[in-house]
C-alpha positions in Angstrom: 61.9 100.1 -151.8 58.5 99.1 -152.7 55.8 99.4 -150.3 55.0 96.4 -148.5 51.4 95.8 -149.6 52.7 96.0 -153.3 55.2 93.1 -152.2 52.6 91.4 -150.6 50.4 91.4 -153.8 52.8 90.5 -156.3 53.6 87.3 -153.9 50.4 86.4 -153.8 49.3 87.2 -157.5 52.6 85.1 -158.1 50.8 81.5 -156.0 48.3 82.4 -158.0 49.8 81.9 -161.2 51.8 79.1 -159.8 48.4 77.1 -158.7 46.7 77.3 -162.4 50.3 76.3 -163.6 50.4 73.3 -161.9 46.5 72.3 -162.8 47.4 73.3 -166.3 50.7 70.7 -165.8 48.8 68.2 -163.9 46.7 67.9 -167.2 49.1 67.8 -169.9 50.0 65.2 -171.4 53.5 63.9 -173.2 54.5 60.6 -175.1 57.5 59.2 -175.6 58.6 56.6 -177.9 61.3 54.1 -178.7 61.7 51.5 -181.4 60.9 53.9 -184.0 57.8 54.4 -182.9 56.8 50.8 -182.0 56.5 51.5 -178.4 54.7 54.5 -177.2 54.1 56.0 -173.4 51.7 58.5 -172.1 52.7 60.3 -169.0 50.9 62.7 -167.4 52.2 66.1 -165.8 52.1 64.3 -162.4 54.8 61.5 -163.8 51.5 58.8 -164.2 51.6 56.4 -166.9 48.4 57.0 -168.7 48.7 54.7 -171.7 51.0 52.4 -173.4 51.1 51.2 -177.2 52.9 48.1 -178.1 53.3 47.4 -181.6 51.9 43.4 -182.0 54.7 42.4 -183.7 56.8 43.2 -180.9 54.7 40.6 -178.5 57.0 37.3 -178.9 57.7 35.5 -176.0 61.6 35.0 -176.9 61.7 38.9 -177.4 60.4 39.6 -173.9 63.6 41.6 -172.5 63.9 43.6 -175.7 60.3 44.5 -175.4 60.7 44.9 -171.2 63.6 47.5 -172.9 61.9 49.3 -175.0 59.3 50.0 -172.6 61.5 51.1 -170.5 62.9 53.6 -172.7 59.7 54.9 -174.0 58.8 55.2 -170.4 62.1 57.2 -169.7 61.2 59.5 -172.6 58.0 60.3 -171.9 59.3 61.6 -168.5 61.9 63.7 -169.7 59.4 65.2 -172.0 56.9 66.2 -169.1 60.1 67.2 -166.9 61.6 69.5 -169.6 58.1 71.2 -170.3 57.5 71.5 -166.7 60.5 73.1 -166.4 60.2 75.5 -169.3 56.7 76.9 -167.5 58.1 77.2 -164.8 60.6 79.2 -166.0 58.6 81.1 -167.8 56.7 82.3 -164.2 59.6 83.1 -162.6 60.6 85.1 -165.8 64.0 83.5 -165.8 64.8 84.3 -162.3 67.8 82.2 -161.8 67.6 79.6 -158.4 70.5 78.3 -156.2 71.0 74.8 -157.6 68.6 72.2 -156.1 66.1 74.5 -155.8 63.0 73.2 -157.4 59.6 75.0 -157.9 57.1 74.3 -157.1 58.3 73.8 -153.7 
């Protein structure tokens, strides 16, 4: 058994890690896209829309709910991006270590 100091420190060296990760998260960026590119979102780590590009030929008032769609699904993309990268650093600092399901870090 490891002494408990050593324990101690590789806890703390391990918040550590976990702090720059999520400052390093908080400032990535991911877009998503739908319409074959006509509609772009920019999400943040944190989950903030940062930007949106709509193609101008897409802006017809009898096209609104197939633009409101495709907003929607850019929107949705760009969030699955940022969540799958998240995840992947994360996993990455826990060097694989496998959680009990519905456990999320960080906490």
């Amino acid at each position: 058994m490891k002494n408990l100091g050593q324990i101690m420190k590789q806890v703390q060296d391990m918040q550590n890690r976990m702090s720059d990760m999520q400052a390093q998260l908080a400032e990535m960026e991911m877009t998503g896209a739908s319409g074959a590119g006509m509609v772009q979102a920019t999400m943040n780590g944190k989950g903030e829309l940062k930007r949106l590009k709509i193609d101008p030929s897409l802006i017809v008032a009898s096209e609104a709910e197939v633009l409101e769609d495709l907003i929607v699904a850019a929107v949705n993309d760009a969030k699955g991006k940022t969540d799958a990268h998240s995840q992947e650093e994360m996993s990455k600092l826990t060097g694989g270590l496998p959680l009990p399901p519905g456990f999320k870090l960080p906490f």
